[in-house]
C-alpha positions in Angstrom: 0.0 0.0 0.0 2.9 2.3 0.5 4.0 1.6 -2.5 0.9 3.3 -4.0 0.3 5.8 -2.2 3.9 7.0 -3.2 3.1 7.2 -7.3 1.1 10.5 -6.9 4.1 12.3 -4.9 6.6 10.7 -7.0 4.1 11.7 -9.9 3.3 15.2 -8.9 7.2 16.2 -8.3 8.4 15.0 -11.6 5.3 16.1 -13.7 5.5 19.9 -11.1 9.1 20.0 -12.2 9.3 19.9 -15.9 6.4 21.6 -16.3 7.3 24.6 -15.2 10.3 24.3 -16.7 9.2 23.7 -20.2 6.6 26.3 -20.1 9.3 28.8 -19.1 11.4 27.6 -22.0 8.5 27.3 -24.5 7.1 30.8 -23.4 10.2 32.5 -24.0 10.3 31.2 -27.8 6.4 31.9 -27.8 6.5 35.7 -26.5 9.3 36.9 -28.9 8.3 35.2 -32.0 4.8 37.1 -31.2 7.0 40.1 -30.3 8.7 39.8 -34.0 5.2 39.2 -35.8 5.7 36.0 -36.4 2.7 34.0 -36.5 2.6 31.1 -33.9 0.5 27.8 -35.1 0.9 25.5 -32.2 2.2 26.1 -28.6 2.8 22.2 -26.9 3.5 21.8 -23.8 5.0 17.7 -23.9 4.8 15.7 -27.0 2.1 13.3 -28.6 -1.3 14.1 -29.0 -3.0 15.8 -26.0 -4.1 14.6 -22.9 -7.2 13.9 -22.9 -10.2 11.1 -22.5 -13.8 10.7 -24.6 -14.3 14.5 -25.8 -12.3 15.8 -22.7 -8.6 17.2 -24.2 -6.3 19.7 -23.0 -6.1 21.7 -26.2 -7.8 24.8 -27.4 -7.4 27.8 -29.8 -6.9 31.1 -29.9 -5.8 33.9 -32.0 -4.9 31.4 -34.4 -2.6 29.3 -32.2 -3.2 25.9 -31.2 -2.5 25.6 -27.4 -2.0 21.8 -26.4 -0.7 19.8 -23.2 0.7 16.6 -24.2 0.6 13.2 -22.9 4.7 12.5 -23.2 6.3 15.4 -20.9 10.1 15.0 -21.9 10.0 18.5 -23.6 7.9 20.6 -25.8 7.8 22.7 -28.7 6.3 26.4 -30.3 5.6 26.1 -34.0 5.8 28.9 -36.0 4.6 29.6 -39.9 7.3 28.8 -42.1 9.3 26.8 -39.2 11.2 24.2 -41.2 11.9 22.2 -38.3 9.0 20.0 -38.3 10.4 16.8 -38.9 12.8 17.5 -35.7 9.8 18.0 -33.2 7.1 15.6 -35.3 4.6 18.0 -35.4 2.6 17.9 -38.8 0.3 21.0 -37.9 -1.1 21.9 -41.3 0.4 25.4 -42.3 -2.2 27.8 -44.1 -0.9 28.6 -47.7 1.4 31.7 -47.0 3.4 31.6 -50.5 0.5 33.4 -52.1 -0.8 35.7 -49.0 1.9 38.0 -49.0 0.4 39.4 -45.9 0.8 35.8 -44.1 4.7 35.6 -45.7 5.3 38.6 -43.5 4.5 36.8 -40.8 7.0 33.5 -41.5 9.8 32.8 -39.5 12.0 33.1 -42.7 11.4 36.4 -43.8 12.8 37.4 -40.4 15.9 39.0 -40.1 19.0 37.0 -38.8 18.8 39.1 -35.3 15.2 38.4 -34.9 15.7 34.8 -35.7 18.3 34.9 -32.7 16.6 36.8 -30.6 13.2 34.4 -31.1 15.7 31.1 -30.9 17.8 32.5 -27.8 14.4 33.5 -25.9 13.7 30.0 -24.5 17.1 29.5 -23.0 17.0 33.4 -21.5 14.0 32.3 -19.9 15.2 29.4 -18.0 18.3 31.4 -16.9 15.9 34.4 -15.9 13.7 32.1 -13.6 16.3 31.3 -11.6 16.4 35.4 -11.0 12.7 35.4 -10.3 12.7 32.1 -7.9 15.4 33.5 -5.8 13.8 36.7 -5.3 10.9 35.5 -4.3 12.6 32.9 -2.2 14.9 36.3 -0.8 10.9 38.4 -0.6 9.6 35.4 1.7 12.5 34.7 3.9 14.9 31.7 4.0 16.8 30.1 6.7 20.8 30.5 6.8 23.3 30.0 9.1 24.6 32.7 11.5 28.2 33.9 11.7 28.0 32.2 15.0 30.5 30.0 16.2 29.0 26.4 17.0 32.6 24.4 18.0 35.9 25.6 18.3 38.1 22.2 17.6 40.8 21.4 20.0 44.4 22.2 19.4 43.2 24.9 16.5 44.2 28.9 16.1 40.9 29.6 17.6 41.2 27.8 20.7 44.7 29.0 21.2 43.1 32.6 20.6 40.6 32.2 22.8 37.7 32.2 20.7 34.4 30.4 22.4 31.4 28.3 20.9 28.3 31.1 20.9 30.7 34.1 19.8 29.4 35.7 17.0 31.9 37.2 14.3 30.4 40.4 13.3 33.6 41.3 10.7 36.6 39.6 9.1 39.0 42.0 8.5 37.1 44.6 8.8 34.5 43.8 6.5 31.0 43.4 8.1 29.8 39.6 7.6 26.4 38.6 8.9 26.0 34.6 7.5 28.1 31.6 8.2 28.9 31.3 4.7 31.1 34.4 5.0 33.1 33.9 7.1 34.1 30.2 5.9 34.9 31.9 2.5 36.9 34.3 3.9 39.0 31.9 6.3 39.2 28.8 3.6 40.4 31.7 0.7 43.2 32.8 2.7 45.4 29.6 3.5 48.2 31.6 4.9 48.6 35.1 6.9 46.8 36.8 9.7 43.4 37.6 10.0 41.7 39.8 12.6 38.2 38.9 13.6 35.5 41.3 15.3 33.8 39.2 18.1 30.7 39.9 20.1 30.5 38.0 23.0 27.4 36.9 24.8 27.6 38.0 28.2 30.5 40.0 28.5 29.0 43.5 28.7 32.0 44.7 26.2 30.0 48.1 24.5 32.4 47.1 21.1 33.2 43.7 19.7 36.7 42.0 20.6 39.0 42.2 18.5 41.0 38.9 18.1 43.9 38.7 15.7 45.1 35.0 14.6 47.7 33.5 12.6 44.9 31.4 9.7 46.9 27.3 9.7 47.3 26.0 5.9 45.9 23.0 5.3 44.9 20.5 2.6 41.2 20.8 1.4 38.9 19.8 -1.6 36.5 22.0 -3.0 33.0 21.2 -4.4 34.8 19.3 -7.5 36.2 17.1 -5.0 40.0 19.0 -6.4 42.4 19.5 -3.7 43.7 22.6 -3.0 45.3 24.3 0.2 43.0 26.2 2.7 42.9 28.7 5.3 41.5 26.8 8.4 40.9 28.0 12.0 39.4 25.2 13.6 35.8 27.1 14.1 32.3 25.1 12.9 28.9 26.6 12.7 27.5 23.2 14.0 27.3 22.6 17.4 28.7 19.5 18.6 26.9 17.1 21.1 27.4 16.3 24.4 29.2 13.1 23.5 31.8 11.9 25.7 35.0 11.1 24.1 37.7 9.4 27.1 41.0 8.7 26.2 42.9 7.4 29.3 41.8 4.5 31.3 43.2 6.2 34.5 41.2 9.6 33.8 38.8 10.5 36.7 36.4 10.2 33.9 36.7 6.5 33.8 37.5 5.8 37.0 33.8 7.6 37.3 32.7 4.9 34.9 31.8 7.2 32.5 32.7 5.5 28.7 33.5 7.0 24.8 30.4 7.6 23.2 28.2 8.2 26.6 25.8 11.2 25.7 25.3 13.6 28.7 21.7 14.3 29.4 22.0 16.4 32.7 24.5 17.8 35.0 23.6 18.5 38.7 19.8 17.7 38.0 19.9 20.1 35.2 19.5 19.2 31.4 22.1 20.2 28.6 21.7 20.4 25.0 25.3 20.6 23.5 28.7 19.9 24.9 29.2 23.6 25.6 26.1 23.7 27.9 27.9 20.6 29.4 31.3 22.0 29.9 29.7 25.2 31.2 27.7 23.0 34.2 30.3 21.2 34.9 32.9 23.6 34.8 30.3 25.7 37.4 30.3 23.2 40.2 33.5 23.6 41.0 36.3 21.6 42.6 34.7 20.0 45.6 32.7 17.2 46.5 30.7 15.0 43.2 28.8 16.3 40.0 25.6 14.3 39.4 25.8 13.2 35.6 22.5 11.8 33.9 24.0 10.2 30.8 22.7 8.0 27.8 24.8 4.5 26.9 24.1 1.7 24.0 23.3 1.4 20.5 20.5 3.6 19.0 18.1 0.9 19.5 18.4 0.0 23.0 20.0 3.3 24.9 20.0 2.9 28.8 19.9 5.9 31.1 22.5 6.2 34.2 23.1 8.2 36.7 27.0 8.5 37.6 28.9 10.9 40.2 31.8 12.4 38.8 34.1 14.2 40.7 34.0 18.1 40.6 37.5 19.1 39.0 36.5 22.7 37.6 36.6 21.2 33.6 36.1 18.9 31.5 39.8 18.9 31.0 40.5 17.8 34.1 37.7 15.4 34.3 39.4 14.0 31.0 37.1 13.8 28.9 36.9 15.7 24.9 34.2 15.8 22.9 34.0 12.2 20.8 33.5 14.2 16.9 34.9 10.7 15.3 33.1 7.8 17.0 33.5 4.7 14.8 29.9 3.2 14.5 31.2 0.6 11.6 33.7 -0.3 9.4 33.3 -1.1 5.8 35.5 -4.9 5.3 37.7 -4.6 2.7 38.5 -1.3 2.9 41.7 0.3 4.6 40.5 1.1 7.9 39.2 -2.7 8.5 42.8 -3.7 7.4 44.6 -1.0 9.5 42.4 -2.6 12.6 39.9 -0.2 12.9 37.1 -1.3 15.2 33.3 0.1 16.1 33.9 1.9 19.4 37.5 3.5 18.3 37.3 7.3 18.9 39.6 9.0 16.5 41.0 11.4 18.4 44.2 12.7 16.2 45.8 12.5 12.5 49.4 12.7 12.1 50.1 14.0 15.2 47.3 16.7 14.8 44.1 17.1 16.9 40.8 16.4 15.2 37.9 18.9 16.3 35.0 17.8 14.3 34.5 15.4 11.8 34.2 17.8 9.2 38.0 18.4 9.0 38.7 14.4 9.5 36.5 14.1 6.8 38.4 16.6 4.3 41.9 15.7 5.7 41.1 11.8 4.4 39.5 13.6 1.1 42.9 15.5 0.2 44.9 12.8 1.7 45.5 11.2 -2.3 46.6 8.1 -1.1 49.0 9.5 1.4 49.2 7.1 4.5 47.5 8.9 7.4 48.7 8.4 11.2 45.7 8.0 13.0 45.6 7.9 16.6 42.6 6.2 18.3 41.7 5.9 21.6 40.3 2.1 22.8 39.3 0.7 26.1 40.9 3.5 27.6 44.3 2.9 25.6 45.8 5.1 23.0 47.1 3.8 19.8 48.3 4.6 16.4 47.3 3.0 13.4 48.9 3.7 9.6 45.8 4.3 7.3 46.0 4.7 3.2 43.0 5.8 1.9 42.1 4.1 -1.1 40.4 5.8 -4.5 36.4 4.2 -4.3 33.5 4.5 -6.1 30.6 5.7 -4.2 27.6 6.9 -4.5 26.6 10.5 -3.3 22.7 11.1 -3.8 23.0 9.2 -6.5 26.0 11.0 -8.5 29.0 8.6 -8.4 32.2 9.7 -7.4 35.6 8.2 -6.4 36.8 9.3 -3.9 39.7 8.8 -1.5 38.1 7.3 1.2 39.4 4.5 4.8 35.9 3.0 4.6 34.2 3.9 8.2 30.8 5.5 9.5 31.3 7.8 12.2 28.2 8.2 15.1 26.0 11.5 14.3 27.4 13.6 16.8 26.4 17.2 15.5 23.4 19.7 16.0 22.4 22.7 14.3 24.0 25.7 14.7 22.3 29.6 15.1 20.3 30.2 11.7 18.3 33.3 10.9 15.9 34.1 8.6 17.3 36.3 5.1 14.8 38.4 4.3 14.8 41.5 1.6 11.9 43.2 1.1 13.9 45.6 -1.3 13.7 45.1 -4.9 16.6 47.4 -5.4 18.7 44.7 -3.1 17.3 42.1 -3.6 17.0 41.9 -7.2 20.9 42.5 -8.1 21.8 39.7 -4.9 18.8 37.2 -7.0 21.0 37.7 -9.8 24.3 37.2 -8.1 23.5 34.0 -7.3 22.4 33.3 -10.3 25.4 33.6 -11.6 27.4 31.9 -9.5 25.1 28.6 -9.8 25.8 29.2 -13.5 29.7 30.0 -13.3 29.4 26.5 -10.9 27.4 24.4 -13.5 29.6 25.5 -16.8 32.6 24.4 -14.6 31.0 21.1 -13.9 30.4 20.6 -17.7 34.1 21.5 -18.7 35.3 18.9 -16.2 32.3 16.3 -17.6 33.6 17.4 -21.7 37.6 17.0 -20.5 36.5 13.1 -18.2 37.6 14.7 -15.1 33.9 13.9 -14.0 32.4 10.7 -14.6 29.8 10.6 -17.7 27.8 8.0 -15.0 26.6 10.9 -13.5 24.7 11.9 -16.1 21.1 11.5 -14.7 17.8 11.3 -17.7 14.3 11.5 -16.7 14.5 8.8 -13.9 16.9 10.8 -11.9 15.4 14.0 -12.5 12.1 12.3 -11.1 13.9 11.3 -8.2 15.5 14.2 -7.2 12.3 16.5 -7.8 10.7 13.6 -5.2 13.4 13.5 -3.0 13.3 17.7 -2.7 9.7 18.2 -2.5 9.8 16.0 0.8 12.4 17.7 2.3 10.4 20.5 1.5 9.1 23.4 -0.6 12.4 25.6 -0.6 14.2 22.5 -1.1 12.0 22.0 -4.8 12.7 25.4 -5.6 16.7 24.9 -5.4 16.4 22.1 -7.8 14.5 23.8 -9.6 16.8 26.8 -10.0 19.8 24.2 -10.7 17.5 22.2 -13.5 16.5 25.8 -15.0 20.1 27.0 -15.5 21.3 23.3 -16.7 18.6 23.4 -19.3 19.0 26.7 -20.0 22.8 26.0 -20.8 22.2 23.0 -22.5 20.0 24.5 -24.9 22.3 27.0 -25.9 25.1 24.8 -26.7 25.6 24.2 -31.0 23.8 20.9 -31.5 21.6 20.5 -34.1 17.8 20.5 -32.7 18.6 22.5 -29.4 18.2 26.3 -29.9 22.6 26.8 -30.2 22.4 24.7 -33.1 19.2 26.2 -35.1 21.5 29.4 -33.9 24.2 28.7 -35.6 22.1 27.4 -39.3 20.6 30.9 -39.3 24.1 32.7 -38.4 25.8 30.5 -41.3 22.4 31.6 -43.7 23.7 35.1 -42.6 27.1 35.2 -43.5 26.3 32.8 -46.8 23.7 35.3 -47.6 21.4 32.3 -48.1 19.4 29.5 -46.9 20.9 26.3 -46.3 19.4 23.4 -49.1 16.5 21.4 -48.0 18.9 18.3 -48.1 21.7 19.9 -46.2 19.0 21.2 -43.3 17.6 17.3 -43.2 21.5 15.8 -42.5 21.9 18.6 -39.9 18.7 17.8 -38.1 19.1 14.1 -38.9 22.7 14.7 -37.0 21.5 16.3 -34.8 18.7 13.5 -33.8 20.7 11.2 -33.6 23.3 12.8 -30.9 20.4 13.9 -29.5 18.9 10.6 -28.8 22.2 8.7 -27.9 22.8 11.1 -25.5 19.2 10.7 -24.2 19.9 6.9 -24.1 23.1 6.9 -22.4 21.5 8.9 -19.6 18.2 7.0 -19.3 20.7 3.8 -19.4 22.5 5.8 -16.1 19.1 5.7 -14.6 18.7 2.1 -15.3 21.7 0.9 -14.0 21.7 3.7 -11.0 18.3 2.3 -9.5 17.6 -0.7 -10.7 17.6 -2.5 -7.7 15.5 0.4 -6.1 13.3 0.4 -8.7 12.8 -3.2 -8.4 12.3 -2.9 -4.6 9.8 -0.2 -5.5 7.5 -2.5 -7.5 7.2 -4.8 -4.8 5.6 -1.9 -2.8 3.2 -1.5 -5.3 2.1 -5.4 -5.0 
């Protein structure tokens, strides 16, 4: 029954998805053919015949134009009067007899001039990159979440512990420069891999009327960016997250264990009162001072059968005394076969340094093993109250991420969830002088980001697996829409610019390559032979449906076995 009451959802995403997008595109070609005077026959949204059962269809007419919603929604297509691109789109919409009206040749796409014929053929693709404009601000009118400059975790050992700088601080300038998101401040720190940097701090609590000033010396270290290329980094050891209150004890002999208090315990309480992170933790436990016990109410096992204790630790003034650090790498399991099983690697190992550097969060042991490129990695782990150190190549995998696969340099372990969210705020600009220019900024960057990721797909520096056809669109439009609305409209942004791209690029049959027929007709100073236009569009087909193949083939072999599974569901 699940099964089918998932097809609607699954249904409504996909159908939702492309069919604003191809109404976008198709409405672009639409409004500036009209704009030229040319006269528009058929405007389909999908192809086929149109939907429709008994004398119910969703066509009409108006003005001339034949307005139809299709039953197969992979694309659709405007017609114009004298459009010799019929075959290409299979439409066989009988043309009135315009050779002899010289007022209806007026109206043909042909007797168009070349920069009308551009301007009509480059409409649809403008569209799709100006909805991305439009989506954003609206998404920037409404409000959207984003993350604070505050800082969640400052990771041990790191030029902002050393500096002083504490989880809750919120970084009101880098450099001078006012920052108010998370985002900026992690763009300014991982852009400068070297130097000094001076942050503006306010501090809850501390009554200061201006913001401390901290100045810090920003570590270099080895990174990867969104390609997965590594590169150095400016890194100061600060996370927005906030990590939880997740015990991570390193010696046996610690008061911590002698306490009985074990890696991976998650503290509930202190002294009667409850705790949500592990700076609320080290705060109450830091505040009972350094006499007598500390009630701790703390949660122990695996996810489906936690206990609750109660233990007395001893009051010591800090966690760091108490011995305990936060556990941000808690081995939960270990892939076999892959380097960290054959290093030794157990579930229950806290990883508590690499090569002789502390590890803070398990964001940074995550892109240290990333950029590692093989190198052999010292990694320290804490067992049973006994340190040791373990040699660890990461080895080059393929994996799966969302369904895009990668390989990656990876040591083959799952770490326990041991993160919250950080501060987030809502971004709201009700100014269309502000917000309009900032909707179009990131715009552009999304585009600058996806004509990157096609260079590196053209050169085989990205896998041609992860190109995704229908199936995968369908699944990510499902996937979004239950995560949630603002989610959909991301894709849909990302979808809009990759068609919009796409379409512009000088194939035969997409917009770039009837482009570039009309631009040579220009510069020949005549049209192209019936028989030369048919081997261009019969070219152009051809590509056209290979690469349509090789992609649905991706989806195939991508989800078959979910897809399988899924039919099950539906029995």
């Amino acid at each position: 029954m699940s099964g089918l009451l998932a097809v609607p959802e699954f249904a409504f995403a996909f159908v939702a998805m492309l069919g604003v997008l191809i109404t976008v595109h198709e409405f672009g070609h639409f409004l500036a053919a009209k704009l030229c005077g040319v006269r528009v026959l058929k405007f389909s949204i999908g192809f086929g015949p149109p939907i429709g059962f008994g004398r119910f269809r969703l066509a009409w007419q108006r003005s001339g134009t034949d307005y139809v919603i299709a039953w197969f929604p992979l694309g659709g297509f405007v017609r114009m009067l004298g459009d010799t691109n019929e075959d290409a789109i299979g439409d066989r919409t009988e043309e009135p007899d315009w050779a002899s009206d010289p007022e209806l040749a007026r109206q043909t796409l042909g007797s168009k001039n070349i920069w009308q014929k551009l301007f009509i053929i480059g409409a649809g693709p403008a569209m799709n990159l100006l909805l991305p404009v439009l989506v954003l601000w609206g998404t920037l009118v409404a409000g959207v979440d984003r993350p604070t400059a505050v800082v969640g975790t400052v990771e041990r050992g790191s030029p902002a512990a050393a500096a002083g700088i504490q989880p809750g601080d919120r970084i009101v300038a880098v450099d001078g420069e006012a920052v108010h998101w998370w985002e900026e401040v992690e763009s300014a720190v991982r852009g400068r891999p070297a130097g000094r940097i001076t942050l503006a701090v306010d501090r809850p609590g501390a009554g200061a009327p201006e913001p401390l000033t901290v100045e810090l010396d920003v570590a270099k270290r080895a990174g990867v960016d969104l390609f997965r290329d590594t590169l150095d980094v400016g890194w100061l050891g600060l996370q927005h997250p906030r990590q939880k209150a997740v015990l991570g004890i390193t010696d046996g002999a610690s008061p911590a264990a002698r306490a009985g208090l074990h890696s991976g315990d998650l503290v509930l309480a202190v002294a009667g009162a409850e705790v949500n992170d592990w700076n609320g933790f080290a705060s109450a436990y830091a505040a009972a001072g350094r006499e007598g016990r500390v009630p701790l109410r703390v949660e122990r096992g695996p996810e489906d059968a936690r206990e609750k204790l109660e233990i007395e630790a001893p009051a010591l003034g800090g966690v760091e005394a108490l011995g305990a650090i936060p556990a941000v790498v808690l081995v939960a399991a270990v892939s076999a076969g892959m380097p960290a099983s054959e290093a030794g690697l157990v579930p229950g190992d806290l990883i508590v340094a690499v090569d002789g550097q502390p590890i803070g969060s398990f964001v940074t042991f995550q892109e240290t093993v990333l950029a590692s490129k093989g190198r052999p990695l010292s990694i320290q782990v804490a067992r049973e109250g006994e340190t040791r150190t373990l040699k660890v190549a990461p080895r080059r995998t393929k994996t799966d991420m969302s369904g895009n696969e990668e390989e990656l340099y990876l040591i083959g372990i799952q770490g326990e969830n041991s993160i919250l969210m950080g501060s987030v705020a809502q971004d709201r600009e009700l100014n269309p002088l502000v917000a309009i220019p900032r909707a179009a900024g990131l715009t552009w960057d999304a585009t600058s980001l996806f004509l990157r990721g096609l260079k590196k797909l053209v050169l085989g520096e990205i896998s041609s697996r992860n190109l995704g056809g229908p199936i995968e669109i369908a699944r990510q439009s499902h996937l979004a829409l239950q995560r949630g609305f603002q989610d959909f409209l991301q894709l849909l942004v990302l979808i809009s610019i990759n068609l919009g791209i796409l379409n512009l690029l000088p194939i035969p049959i997409l917009d770039g390559g009837q482009a570039l027929v009309y631009t040579v007709e220009a510069v020949k100073r005549g049209p192209l032979s019936q028989r030369t236009r048919e081997i261009v569009q019969q070219v152009g087909l051809v590509f056209l449906v290979t690469l349509m193949g090789f992609a649905f083939w991706n989806d195939l072999s991508r989800h078959w076995a979910g897809f399988l599974q899924w039919l099950k569901g539906l029995t």
